[in-house]
C-alpha positions in Angstrom: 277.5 57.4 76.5 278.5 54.0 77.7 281.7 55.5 79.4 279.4 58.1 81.2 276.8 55.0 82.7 279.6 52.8 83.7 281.1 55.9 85.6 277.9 56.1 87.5 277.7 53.2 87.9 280.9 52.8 90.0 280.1 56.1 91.6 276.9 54.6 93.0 278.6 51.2 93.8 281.0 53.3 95.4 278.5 55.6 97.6 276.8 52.2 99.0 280.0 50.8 99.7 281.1 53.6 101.8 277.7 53.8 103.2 277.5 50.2 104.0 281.1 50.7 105.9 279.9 53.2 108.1 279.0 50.2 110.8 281.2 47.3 110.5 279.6 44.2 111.5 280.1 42.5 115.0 280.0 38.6 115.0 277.4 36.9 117.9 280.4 35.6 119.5 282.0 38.7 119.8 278.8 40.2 121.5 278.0 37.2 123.4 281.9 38.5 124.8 281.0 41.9 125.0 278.2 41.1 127.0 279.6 38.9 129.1 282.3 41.8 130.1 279.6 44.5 130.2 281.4 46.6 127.5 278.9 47.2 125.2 275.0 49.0 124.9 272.7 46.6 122.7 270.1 48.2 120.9 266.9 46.7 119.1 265.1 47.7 116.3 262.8 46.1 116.0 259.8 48.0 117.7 258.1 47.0 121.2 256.0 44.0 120.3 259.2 41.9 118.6 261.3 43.1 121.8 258.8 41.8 124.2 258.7 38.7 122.5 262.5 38.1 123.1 265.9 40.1 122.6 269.3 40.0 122.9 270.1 39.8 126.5 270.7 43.5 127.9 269.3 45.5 125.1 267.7 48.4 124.9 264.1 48.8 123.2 265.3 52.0 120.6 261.3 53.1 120.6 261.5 53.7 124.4 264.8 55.0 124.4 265.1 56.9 121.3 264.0 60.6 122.8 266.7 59.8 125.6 269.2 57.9 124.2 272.2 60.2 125.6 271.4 58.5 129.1 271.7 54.6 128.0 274.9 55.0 125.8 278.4 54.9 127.5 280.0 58.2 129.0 282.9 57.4 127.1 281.8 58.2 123.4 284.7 55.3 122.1 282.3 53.3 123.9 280.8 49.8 122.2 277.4 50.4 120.8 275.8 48.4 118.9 272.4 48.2 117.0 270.3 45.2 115.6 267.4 44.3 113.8 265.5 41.8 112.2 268.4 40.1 110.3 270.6 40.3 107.8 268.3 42.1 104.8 266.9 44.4 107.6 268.6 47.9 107.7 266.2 49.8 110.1 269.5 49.2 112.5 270.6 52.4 110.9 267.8 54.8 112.9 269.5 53.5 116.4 273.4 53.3 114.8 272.9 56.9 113.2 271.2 58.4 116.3 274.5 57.1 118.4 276.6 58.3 115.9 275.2 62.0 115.9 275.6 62.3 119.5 279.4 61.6 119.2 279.5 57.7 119.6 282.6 56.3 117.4 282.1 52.4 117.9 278.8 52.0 116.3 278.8 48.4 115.4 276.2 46.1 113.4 274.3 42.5 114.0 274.0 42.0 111.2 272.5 38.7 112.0 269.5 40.3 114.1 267.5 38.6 116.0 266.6 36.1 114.0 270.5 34.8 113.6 270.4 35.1 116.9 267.9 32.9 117.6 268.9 30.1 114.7 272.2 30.1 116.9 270.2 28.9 119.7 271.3 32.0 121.8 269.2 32.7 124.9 266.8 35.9 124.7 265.0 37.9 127.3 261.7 39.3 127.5 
């Protein structure tokens, strides 16, 4: 019985590893550069009261754009996207980073900080 829990166990360990891996983290720095070369579509999570207060600079508000996402990504689907939230406990990133991903998009990438790294950086926002 103790073989058959540990087994699940590592199955499930396993499952959230793999899921965790779908969106490999991008560092601030590396979006600040991203950015800064217009090669990449930022999106935020974080609904339309937190995105009015201040965002990452160029991003997208996901609940305006959600129902026409298609038009804000890249053409090229090996385009950068990347999705944000909150932070780094905050997962509702995945809504934005799942959506690109079922419409083709093969560079789905994390913040992993969210806003609020963002901001303890002392990174500019917009609103």
């Amino acid at each position: 019985m103790k073989k058959l829990f540990a087994t699940l166990c590592a199955i499930s360990l396993s499952s959230l590893a793999a899921f965790a891996g779908d969106y490999p983290d991008i560092s601030i720095a590396e979006l600040k550069r991203a950015i800064a070369e217009k090669k990449v579509v930022v999106i935020d999570v974080n609904g339309s009261e937190s995105f009015k207060s201040g965002h990452v600079p160029t991003a997208v508000n996901f609940a305006d754009a959600k129902d026409r996402l298609a038009s804000v990504l890249p053409k090229d689907k090996d385009g950068l996207v990347v999705a944000y939230c909150g932070g780094p406990a905050c997962n509702a990133y995945t809504r934005a980073a799942d959506a690109a991903k079922h419409l083709g998009y093969t560079n789905v990438k994390h913040l992993s900080a969210g806003i609020s790294g963002w901001v303890q950086a002392k990174e500019q926002t917009e609103k």
